[in-house]
Each structure stands twice: as structure tokens, then as C-alpha cells.
C-alpha positions as CSV (number, residue, x, y, z in Angstrom):
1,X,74.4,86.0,95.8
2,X,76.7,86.1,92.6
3,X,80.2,86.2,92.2
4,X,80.1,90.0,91.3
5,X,78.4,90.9,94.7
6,X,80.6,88.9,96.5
7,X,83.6,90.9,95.0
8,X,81.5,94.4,95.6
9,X,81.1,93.5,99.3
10,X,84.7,92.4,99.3
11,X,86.1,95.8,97.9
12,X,83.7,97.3,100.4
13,X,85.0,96.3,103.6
14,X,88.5,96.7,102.9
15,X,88.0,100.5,101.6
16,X,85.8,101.1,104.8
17,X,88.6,99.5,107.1
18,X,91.3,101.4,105.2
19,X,89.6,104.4,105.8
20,X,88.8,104.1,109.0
21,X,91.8,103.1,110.6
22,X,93.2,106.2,108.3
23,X,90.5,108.3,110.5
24,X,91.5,106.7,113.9
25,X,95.6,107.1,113.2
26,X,94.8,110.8,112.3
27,X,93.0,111.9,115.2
28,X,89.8,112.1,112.8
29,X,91.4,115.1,110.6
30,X,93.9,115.3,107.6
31,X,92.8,111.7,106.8
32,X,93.2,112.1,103.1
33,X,96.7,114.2,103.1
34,X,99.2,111.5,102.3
35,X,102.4,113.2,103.5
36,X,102.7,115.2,107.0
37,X,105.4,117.0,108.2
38,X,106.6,115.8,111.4
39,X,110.1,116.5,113.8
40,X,111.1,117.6,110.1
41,X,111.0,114.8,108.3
42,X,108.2,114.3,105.7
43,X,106.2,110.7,106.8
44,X,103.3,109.0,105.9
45,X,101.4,106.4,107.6
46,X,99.7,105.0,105.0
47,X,101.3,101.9,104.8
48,X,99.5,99.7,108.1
49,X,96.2,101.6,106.4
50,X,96.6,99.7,103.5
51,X,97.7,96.4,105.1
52,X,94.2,96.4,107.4
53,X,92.5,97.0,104.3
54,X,93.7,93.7,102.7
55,X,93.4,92.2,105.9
56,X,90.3,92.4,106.5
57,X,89.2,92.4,102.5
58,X,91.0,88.7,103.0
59,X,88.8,87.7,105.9
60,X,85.5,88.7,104.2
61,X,86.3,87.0,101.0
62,X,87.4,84.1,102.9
63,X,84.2,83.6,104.6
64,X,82.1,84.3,101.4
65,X,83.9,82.2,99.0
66,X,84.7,79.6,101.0
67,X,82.8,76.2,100.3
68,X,80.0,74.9,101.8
């Protein structure tokens, strides 16, 4: 495997995991509206999505780049 799959499969895995922890924190609706309203106050949660995006883009990278 090249460098340039490595990367795609990299990318991959943190976009899935970013989306679907944005799925789980949303109750699996509204997944892709960044601001709510909520007790009157405009939040967003997309912050930790992020985060476990990188985190696990980190880990997969790690294990595919690392040397043998």
C-alpha cells in the first residue's frame, strides 16, 4: 500500500468517527445543523466531534505509518 492510500484511509476514519459521534450526540437527527437553540442560548457541540475525529485519524495513521 502507498503513501497516498495510507493518507485516504487516514482521512476516512476520522470523517466516519466525526460523523458518527455527531449522529450519536444528536439523537441521530439535526446531525449537520451546526448551531441549536437550547435553554436560549445558541450552542454547538461540534467541538468533542471534531476532537474524536483527530483522535482516532491519529491512531489509524499511527498504526499504518509506523515502522516495521
Amino acid at each position: 500500500m502507498n503513501d497516498k492510500q495510507k493518507w485516504f484511509i487516514v482521512v476516512a476514519v476520522g470523517c466516519i468517527g466525526a460523523i458518527g459521534i455527531a449522529t450519536i450526540e444528536s439523537d441521530f437527527r439535526d446531525i449537520f445543523d451546526v448551531y441549536r437553540w437550547e435553554d436560549g442560548a445558541l450552542s454547538h457541540g461540534w467541538t468533542g466531534c471534531v476532537l474524536f475525529g483527530i483522535l482516532c485519524s491519529s491512531i489509524t495513521g499511527f498504526f499504518l505509518f509506523k515502522d516495521k
